[in-house]
N, C-alpha and C positions, 0 to 999 in steps of 0.2 A: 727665712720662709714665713708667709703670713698662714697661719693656718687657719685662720677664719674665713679666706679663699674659697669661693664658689667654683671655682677652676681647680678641677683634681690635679693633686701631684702624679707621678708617672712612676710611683715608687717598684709599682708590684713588677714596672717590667723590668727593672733590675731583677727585681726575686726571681723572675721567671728565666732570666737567662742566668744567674747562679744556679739555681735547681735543673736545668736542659745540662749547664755543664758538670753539676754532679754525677749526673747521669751517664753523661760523656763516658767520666774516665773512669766511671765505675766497671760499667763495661768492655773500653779500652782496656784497664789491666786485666780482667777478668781474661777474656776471648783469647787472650795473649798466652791462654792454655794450647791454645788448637797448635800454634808452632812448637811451642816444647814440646810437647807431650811426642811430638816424632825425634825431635832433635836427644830425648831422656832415651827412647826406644834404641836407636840408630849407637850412643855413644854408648850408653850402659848396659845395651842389648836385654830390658825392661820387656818380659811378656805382656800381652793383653789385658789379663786378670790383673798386673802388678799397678799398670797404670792407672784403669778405671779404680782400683781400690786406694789412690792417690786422688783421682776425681773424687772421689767419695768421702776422703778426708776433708775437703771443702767445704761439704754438704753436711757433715756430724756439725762443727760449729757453726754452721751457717743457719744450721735449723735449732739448734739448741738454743741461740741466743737470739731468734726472733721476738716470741711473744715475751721473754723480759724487756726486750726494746722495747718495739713497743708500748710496752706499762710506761717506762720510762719515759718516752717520747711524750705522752701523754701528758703524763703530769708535769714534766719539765722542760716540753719543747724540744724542736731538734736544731737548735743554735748551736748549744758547744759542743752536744752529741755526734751531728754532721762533723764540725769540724774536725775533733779527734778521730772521725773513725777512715775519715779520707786521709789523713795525714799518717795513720798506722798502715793500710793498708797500700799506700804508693810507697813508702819504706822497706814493706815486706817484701812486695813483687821481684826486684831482684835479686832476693836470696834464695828466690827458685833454682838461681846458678850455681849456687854456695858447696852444692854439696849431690852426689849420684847414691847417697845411703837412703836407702828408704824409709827409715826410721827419720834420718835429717828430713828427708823430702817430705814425710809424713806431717812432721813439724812442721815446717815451712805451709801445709797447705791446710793445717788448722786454724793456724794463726790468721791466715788471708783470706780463709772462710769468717771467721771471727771479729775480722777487722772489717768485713763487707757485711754483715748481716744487720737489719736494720735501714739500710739504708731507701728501699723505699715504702718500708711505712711511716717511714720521717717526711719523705719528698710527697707520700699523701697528703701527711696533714699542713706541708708548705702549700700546694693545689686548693685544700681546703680553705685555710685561715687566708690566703690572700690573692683570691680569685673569685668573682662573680659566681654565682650557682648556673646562669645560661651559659657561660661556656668553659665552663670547668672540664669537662670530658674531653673537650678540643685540646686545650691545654695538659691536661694527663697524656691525651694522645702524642704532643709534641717532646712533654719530656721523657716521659716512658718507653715510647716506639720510637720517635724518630731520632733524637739523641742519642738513649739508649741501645739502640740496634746499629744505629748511627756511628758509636763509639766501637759496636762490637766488629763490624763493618771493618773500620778504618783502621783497627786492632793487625789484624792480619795485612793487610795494606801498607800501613806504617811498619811493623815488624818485618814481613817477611820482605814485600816487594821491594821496599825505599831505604831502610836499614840491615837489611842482609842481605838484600839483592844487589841495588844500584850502588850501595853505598860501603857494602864488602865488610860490614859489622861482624861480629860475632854475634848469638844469639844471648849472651850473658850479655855484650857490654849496649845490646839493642834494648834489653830490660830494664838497665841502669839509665839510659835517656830514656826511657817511655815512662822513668818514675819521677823523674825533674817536674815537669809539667805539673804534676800529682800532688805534688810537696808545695810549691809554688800557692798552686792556687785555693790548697787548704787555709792559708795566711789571706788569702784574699774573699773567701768564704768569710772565716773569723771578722773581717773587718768591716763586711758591707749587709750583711745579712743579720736580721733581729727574727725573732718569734710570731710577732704579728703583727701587722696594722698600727697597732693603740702600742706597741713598742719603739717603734720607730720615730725620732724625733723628724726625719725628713718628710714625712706621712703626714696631709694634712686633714680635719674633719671632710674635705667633699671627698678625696678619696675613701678614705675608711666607708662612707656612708655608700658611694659605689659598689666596693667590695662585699658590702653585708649582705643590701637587699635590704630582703624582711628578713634573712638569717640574724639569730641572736649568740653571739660566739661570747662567751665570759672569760676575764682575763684578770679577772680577781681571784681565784680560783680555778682548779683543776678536777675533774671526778677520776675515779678508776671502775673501770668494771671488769669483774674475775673473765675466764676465758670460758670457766664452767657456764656459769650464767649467761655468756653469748652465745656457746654453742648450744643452749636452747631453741634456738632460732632454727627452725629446719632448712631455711634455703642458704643459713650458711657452712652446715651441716654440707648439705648439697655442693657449696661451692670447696668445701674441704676437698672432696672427692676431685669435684671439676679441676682443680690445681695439682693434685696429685698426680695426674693424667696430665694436665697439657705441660707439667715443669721435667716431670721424667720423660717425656719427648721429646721434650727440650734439650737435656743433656747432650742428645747427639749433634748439637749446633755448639752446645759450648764446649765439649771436649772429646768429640770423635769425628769432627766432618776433615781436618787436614789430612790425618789416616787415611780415611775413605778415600780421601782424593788420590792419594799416592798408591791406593791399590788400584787404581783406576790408569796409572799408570805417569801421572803426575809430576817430574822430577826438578824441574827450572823452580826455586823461588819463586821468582816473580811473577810464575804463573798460577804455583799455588796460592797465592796470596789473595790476586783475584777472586781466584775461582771461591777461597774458602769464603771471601768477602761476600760473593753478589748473592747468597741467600739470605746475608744479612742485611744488606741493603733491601731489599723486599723486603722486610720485617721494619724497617725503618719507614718505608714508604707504609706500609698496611696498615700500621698502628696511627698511623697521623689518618687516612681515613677511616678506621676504623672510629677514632672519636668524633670526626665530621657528621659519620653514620648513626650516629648515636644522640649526638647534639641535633641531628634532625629529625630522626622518629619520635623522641621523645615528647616533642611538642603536639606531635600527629597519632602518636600510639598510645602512651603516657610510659612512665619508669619501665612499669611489669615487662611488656615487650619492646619496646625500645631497645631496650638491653637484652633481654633473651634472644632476640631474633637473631641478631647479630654474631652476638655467641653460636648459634647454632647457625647457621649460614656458613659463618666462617668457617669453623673445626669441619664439615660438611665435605667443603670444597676443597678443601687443607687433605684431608684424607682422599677426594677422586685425585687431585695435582701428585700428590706422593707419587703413588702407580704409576700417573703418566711419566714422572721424571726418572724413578730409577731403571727401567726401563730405557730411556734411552743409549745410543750407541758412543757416542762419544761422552768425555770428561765434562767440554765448553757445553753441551747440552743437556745434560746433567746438572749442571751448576746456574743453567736458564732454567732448569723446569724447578730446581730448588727455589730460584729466588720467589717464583707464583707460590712454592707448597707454605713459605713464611710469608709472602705478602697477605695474605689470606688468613694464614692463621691465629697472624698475629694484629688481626681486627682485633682479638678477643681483649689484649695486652690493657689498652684505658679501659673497654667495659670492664675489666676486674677491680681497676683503680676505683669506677664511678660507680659500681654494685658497693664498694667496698664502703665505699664514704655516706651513699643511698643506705648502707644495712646500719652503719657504724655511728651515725651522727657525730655527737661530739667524743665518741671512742672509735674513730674510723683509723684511727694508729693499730690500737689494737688490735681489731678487729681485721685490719690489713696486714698485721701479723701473724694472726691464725692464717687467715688462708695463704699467703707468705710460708706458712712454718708447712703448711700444708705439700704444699710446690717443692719447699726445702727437701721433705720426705722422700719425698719422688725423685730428685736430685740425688739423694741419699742411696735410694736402693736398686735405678734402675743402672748406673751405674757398676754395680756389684752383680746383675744378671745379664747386662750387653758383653762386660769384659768374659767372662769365662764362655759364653755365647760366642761371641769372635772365635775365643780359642777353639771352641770345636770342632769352627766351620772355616780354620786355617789349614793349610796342607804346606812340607816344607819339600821344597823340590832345590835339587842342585844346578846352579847355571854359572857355567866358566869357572868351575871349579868352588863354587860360592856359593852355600847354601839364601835362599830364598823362602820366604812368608807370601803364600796366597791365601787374605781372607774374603772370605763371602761375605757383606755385609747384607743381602739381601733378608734373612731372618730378622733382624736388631729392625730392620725400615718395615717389615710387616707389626711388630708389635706397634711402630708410632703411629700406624695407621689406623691400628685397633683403637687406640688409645683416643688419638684425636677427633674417632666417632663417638668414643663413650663420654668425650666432654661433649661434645655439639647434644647428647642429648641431657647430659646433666643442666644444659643452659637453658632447655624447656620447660624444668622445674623449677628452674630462679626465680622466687618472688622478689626483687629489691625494695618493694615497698613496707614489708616487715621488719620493723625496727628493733633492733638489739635494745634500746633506750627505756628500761622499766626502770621509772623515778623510787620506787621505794626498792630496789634491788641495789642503788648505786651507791658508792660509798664515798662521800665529799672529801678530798684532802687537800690541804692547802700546800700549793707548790712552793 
């Protein structure tokens, strides 16, 4: 390669399709809750409350080991970082099978909380270090949203529909191939992916000079900034809250909407599989314009509301769509009006990414792991108040001699509504143009 080339190398769009595929299967193994978690119920005869406190085990190491990532990521990149924690966590996924102890199972979902967390305040600061600042948000939109909801999508899809439906798998040995892929392409991460620009020998000066701008990214060095001294910063203060709210909403996408379907009266595979897929696919679709929306106000509004608008727009609409869906009379209607309540609501998914890296500068790892840890939280507890919530709004009735579970899930979908309005107005106070970045606060470390 000549690197004195006035013609940029094309490096970053490898990076950019290694990082969409992180994203992939992050969420592919993730979402891969929504099937077991009936198949755990059904065979171990697993209450409500037992499950979500198995959700919730996810969420203790998922949020515990954020803002160390983070630090981490920071000061040392997420080259080997990424690849160990993909490579622990497509291993772990199917020892979901291993074991119906709860204590085992508890195991099992700390570990695969632990092995996932991190992982996208590391894919920020890949967005960051090797992507344009004009259309960084577009590109957060595509790995974040569309990938990532993309993976969560095709999660249920591939599991239920095509490997336990058409293809008459079990649900264990559906896990075990949905973790090949995982394993795989952790060795192919390790092997093509570097830390930055000025790392990469296939990277030549026109690209680097592309990718900067006028941005000054230093690669001789690393800073740290404590989490105290960030959350000085009130709008991210603000955005703490705002992630607390929209990630505990979220839970019921990652480990209550197969349930719901099947109280709905749901029973073929391959129908649940769709049905639990097409909210996510909305979510796939929203967050890729969500960052179009963003890469376009921003030049016409500036940062401040470019990004707030949108934020609040979204969670807005996200909140009337809920009503109109659950509400509806059928399962297939149901599962259309979900896919608008995520297409929408998960506009917000890159403005978090591009609030995050706008607040964070060059501690935008960081700083995307507080509000990451923040989300975690919320994953953490709502969890532990939907499950015992089901349980009280179940009834057991006898049919053909068989006891039977009617729950209501209508309560659980009123608080996400609550919720998704109290972010849409947290997004009104977003400053992103208030920088975390106080030079005599920061503590230079050499990586």
């Amino acid at each position: 390669m000549d690197s004195n080339s006035t013609v940029p190398t094309n490096r970053r769009h490898l990076v950019f399709w290694l990082a969409s595929a992180t994203s992939f299967f992050l969420y592919t193994h993730r979402y891969a809750w929504n099937l077991i978690r009936p198949e755990l119920q059904k065979e171990y005869g697993l209450s409500n409350t037992a499950l979500e406190g198995l959700g919730t085990a996810f969420y203790a190491t998922y949020t515990l080991g954020s803002i160390p990532s983070g630090v981490v990521i920071d000061m040392f990149g997420p080259h080997i970082f990424l690849f160990v924690i993909i490579l622990i966590w497509s291993i772990t996924l199917p020892l979901h099978g291993v074991t119906g102890n709860l204590l085992g199972l508890g195991s099992v979902r700390l570990l695969f909380g632990a092995a996932q967390t991190g992982t996208y305040p590391a894919l920020g600061q890949v967005t960051r270090t090797w992507f344009p600042r004009s259309g960084r948000t577009q590109i957060q939109g595509w790995v974040a949203s569309f990938f990532g909801r993309g993976g969560a999508a095709f999660s249920s899809i591939l599991m239920g529909t095509i490997l336990m439906g058409f293809c008459g798998f079990s649900w264990r040995m559906a896990l075990v191939l949905m973790s090949i892929p995982g394993i795989v392409f952790a060795g192919l991460f390790l092997y093509y992916f570097r830390n930055t620009p000025e790392d990469d020998p296939h990277t030549n000066e026109a690209e680097r000079n592309l990718i900067r701008g006028d941005e000054k990214v230093s690669t001789s060095s690393r800073n740290v900034i404590s989490a105290k001294v960030a959350l000085k910063n009130l709008s991210l203060r603000i955005m703490v809250v705002q992630q607390f709210m929209n990630a505990g909403a979220d839970v019921v996408y990652t480990l209550i909407l197969g349930s719901f379907f099947k109280s709905l009266g749901v029973e073929k595979m391959t129908d649940l599989g769709w049905m639990v897929s097409l909210p996510l696919i909305g979510g796939a679709v929203g967050g890729v314009v969500g960052g179009i929306l963003n890469d376009w106000l921003i030049p016409r509004l500036g940062s401040r509301w470019g990004r707030s608008l949108v934020g609040f727009v979204a969670k807005s609409l996200a909140a009337a769509a809920l009503f109109v869906a659950i509400s509806q009379p059928t399962p297939e209607r149901v599962a259309v009006g979900l896919f608008f309540v995520k297409f929408f609501t998960d506009w917000t998914q890159p403005t978090v990414w591009g609030t995050a890296t706008d607040i964070g500068g060059r501690f935008s790892a960081t700083v995307f792991s507080i509000i990451n840890t923040a989300g975690n939280a919320g994953g953490f507890i709502m969890p532990l108040i939907f499950g015992p919530l089901l349980d009280i709004y179940s009834t057991n009735t006898i049919v053909n001699g068989e006891a039977v579970t009617h729950t209501n899930f209508t309560p659980m979908f009123i608080i996400v509504g609550v919720f998704y309005i109290g972010a849409g107005i947290c997004w009104l106070l977003v400053d992103c143009t208030k920088s975390v970045d106080v030079p005599d606060e920061i503590k230079p470390t050499e990586a």
